[in-house]
C-alpha positions as CSV (number, residue, x, y, z in Angstrom):
1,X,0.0,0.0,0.0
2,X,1.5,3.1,-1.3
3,X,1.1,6.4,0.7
4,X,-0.2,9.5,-0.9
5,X,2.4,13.0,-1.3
6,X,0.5,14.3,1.6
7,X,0.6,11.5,4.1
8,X,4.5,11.7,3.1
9,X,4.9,15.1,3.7
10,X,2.6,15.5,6.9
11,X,5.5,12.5,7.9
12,X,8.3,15.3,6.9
13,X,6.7,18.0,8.7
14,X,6.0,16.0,11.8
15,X,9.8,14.7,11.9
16,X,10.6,18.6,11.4
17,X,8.5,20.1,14.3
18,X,9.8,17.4,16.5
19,X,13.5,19.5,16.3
20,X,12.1,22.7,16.6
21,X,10.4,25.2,18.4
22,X,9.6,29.1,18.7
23,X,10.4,31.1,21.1
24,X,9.4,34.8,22.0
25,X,13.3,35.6,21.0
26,X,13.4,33.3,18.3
27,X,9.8,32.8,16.6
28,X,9.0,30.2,13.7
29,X,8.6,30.9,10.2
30,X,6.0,28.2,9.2
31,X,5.1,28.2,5.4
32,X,2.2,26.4,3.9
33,X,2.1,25.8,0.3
34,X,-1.3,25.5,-2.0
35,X,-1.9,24.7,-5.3
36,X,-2.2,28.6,-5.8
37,X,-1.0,30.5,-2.9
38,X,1.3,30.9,-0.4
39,X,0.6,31.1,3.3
40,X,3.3,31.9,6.0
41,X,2.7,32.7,9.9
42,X,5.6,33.9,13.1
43,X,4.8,31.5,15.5
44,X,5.5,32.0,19.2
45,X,5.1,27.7,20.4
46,X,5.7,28.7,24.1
47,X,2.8,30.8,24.0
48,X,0.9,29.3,20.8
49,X,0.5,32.8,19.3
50,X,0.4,33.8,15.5
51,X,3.0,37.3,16.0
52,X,2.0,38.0,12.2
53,X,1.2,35.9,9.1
54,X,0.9,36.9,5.1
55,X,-0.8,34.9,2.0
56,X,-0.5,35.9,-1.3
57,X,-4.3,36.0,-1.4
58,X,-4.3,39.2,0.5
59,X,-5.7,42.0,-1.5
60,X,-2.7,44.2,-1.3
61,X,-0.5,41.1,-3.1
62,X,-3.3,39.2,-5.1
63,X,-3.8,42.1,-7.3
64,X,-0.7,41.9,-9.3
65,X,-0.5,39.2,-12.4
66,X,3.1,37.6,-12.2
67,X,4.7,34.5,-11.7
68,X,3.9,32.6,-8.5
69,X,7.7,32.3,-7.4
70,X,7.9,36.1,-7.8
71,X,4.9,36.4,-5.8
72,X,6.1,34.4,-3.0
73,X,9.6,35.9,-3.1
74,X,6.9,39.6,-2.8
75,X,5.1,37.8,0.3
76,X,8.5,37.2,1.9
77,X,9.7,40.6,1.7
78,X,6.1,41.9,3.1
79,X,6.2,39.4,6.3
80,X,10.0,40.4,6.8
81,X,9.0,43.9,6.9
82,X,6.1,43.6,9.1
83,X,8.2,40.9,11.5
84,X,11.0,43.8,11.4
85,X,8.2,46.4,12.6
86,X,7.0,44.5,15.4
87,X,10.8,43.8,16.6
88,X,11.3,40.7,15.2
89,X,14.8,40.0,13.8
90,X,15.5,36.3,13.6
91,X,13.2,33.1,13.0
92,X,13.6,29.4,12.7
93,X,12.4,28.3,9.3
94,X,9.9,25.9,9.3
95,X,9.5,24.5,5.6
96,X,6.3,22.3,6.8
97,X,7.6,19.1,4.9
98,X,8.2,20.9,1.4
99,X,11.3,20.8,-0.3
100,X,13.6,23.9,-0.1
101,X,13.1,24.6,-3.5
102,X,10.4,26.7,-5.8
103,X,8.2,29.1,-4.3
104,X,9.2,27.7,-0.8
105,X,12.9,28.6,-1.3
106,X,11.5,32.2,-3.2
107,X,9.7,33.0,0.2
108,X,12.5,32.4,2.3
109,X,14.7,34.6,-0.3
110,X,12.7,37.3,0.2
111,X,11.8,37.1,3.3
112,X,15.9,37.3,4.0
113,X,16.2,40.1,1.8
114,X,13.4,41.7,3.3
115,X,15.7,41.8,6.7
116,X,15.3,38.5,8.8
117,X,17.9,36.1,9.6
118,X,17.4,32.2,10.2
């Protein structure tokens, strides 16, 4: 019996939240990856807050017609500059079970060039 992509990546992404955590210092980066759209939250774990998220459905990103890597790289310069405003310098990325590669990689691009560190 074969497993589907997602029961393989919910494996991944299991195996990956077992190593790490946010803290209120330190905050994760968790990205979620649709068909269409990117989603990424700052997570605070020890207090199992949402600091600030983004998705590239959000009116202020949706409206523009390009290529979904370049509107993920977009989304990762947004969340970096609203993480920046609310004192938030460095993360722990948290790729949810997808490869580091595409639109995930893109977002994490961005979000670096928008001014975080992980």
């Amino acid at each position: 019996m074969s497993k589907s992509s997602v029961e393989k990546r919910n494996k991944i992404r299991k195996s990956i939240r077992n190593k790490i955590s946010g803290t209120e210092e330190k905050p994760r980066l968790a990205v979620f990856r649709s068909n269409k759209h990117i989603v990424a939250q700052i997570i605070d774990d020890q207090k199992g807050q949402t600091m600030t998220a983004i998705a590239t459905s959000d009116k202020a990103l949706a409206d523009e017609k390009v290529k979904k890597s370049d509107l993920a790289r977009k989304a990762g310069e947004a969340l970096a500059q609203k993480a920046v405003e609310a004192g938030i310098n460095q993360v722990i990325f948290d790729r949810g079970g997808y490869q580091y590669h595409g639109r995930v990689k893109a977002f994490a691009e961005g979000a670096r060039k928008g001014g975080l560190k992980f």
